[in-house]
C-alpha positions in Angstrom: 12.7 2.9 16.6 8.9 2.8 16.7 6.9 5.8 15.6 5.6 6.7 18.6 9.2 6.7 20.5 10.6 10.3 21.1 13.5 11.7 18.6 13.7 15.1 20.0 13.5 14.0 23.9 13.1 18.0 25.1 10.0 19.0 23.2 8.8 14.9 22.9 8.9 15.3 18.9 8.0 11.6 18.0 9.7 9.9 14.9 6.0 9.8 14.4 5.6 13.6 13.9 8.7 13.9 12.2 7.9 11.3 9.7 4.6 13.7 8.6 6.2 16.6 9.3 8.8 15.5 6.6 6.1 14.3 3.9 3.8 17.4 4.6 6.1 20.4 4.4 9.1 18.2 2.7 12.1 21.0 4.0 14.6 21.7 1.4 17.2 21.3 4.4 17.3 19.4 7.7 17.2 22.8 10.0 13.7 23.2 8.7 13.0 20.4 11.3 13.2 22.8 13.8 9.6 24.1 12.9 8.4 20.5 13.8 7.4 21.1 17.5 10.8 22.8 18.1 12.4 20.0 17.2 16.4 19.9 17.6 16.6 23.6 19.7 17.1 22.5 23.1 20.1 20.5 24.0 20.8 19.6 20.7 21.6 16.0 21.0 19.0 14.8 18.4 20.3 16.9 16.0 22.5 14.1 13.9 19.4 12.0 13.9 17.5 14.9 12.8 20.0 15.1 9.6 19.8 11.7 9.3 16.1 11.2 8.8 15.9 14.5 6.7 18.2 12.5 4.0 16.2 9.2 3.9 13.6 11.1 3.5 15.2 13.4 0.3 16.3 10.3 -1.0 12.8 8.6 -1.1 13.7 6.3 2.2 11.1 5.9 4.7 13.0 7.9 7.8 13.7 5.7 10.7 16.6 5.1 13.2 17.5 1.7 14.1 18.2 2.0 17.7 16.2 1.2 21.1 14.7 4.2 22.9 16.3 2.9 25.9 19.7 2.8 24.1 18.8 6.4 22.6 17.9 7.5 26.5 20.9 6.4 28.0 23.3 7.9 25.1 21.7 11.4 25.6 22.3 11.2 29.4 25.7 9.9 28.5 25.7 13.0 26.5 24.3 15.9 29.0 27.6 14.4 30.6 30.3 14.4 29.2 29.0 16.8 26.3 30.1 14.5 23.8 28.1 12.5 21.1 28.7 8.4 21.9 30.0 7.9 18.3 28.5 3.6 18.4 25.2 4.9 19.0 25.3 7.4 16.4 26.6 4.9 13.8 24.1 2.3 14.9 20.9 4.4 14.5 21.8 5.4 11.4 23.4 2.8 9.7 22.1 1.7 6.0 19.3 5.0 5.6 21.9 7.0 4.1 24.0 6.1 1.2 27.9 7.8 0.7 28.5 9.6 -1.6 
């Protein structure tokens, strides 16, 4: 994902503003996100990517999600849908930022 493509689609939080967001007021926990522009209250679909980003970030990980913004778009219509996460797309934008464990 580039920085300036949109992570929180409802309030058009960019990975951008999250990434300074995260290094300015470092959260102790990923809901602190929310003061970032709002980001994560509305539908809630960019919530596990919100998580997901919080952790590189704790673990010293420049926060990123490797998806396309048009695969992002089309998961979260997918998702107003049927009101169900597409579990590939999940996986795939955040495979290798966060270790097991």
């Amino acid at each position: 994902m580039d920085p300036d493509d949109k992570v929180c689609l409802c309030f058009h939080v960019s990975l951008r503003k999250i990434r300074t967001y995260l290094r300015v007021e470092d959260p102790s926990v990923a809901s602190l996100l929310s003061e970032c522009m709002g980001a994560g209250t509305g539908c809630q679909w960019c919530v596990p990517f919100l998580k997901h980003l919080h952790a590189q970030h704790r673990q010293g990980i420049e926060p990123d999600l490797h998806v396309s913004p048009e695969q992002y778009t089309k998961a979260r219509l997918s998702f107003h849908k049927s009101g169900e996460r597409d579990a590939d797309v999940v996986r795939d934008a955040t495979e290798g930022g966060e270790e097991a464990g």
